[in-house]
C-alpha positions as CSV (number, residue, x, y, z in Angstrom):
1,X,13.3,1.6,3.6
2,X,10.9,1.7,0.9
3,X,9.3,-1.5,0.0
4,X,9.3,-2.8,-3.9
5,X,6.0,-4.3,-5.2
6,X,6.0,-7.3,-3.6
7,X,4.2,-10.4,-4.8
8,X,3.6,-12.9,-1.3
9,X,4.0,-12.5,2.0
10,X,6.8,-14.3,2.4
11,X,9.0,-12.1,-0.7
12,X,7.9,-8.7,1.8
13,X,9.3,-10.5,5.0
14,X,12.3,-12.0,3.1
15,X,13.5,-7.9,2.6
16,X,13.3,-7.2,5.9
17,X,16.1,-6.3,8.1
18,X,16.6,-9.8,10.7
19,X,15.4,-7.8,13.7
20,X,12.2,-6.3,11.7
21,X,11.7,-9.6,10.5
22,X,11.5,-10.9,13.8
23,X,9.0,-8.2,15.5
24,X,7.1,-8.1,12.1
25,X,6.6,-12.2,12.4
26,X,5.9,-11.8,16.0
27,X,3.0,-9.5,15.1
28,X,1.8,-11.2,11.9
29,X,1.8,-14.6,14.2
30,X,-1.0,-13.4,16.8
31,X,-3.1,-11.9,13.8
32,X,-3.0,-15.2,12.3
33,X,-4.0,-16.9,15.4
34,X,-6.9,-14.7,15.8
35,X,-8.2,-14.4,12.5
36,X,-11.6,-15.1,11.8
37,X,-12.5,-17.8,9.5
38,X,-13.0,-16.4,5.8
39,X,-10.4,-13.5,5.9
40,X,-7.2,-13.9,3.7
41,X,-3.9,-12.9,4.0
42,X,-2.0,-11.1,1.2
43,X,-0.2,-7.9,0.3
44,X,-2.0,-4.9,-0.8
45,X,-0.9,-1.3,-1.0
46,X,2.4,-1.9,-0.2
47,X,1.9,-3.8,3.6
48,X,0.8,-7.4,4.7
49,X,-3.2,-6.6,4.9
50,X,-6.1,-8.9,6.3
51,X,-8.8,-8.6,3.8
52,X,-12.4,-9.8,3.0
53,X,-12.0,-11.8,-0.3
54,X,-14.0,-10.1,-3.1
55,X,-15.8,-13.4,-3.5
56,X,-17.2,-13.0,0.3
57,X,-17.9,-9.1,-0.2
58,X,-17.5,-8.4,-3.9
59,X,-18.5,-4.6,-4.0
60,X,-15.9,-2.3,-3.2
61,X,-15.4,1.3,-4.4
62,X,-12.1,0.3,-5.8
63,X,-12.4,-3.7,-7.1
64,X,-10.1,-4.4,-4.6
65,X,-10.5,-6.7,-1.5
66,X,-11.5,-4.6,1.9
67,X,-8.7,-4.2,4.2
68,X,-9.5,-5.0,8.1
69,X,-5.8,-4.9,9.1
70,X,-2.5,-4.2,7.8
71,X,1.0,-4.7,8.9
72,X,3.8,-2.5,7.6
73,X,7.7,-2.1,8.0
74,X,8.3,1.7,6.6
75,X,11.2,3.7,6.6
76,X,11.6,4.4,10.0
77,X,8.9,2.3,11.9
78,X,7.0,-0.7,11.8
79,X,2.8,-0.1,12.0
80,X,-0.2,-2.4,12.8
81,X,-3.5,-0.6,10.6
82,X,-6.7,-1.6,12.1
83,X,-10.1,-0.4,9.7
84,X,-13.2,-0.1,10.9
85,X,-15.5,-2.1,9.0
């Protein structure tokens, strides 16, 4: 399934099939818990990402927040991205 532009979190968990929703909040639960302090989360690129805010690290190659991790529900899987930053 092939996500639409979504503009919260909660909008790109709302589309979710009930048992991706589940397994995707499980994830997205234990990366809140172990966020550090100072990274937001939003949705970027199509997934749930765990970025530095531009006003913490403001120079990217692409004026965009960096990405530390991402959660996704594609068409036929769901995916944890972890960057190495």
């Amino acid at each position: 399934m092939t996500q639409p532009k979504q503009l919260s979190v909660d909008d790109y968990i709302d589309v979710l099939s009930e048992d991706r929703k589940t397994a995707i909040n499980a994830v997205r639960g234990t990366i809140l818990e172990n966020l550090p302090d100072g990274y937001e989360e939003t949705v970027q690129h199509g997934m749930i990402c765990y970025v530095i805010p531009l006003e913490t690290y403001p120079v990217t190659y692409n004026k965009l927040p960096l990405m530390f991790a991402g959660l996704a529900s594609q068409k036929n899987y769901m995916t944890v991205y972890l960057m190495n930053i």
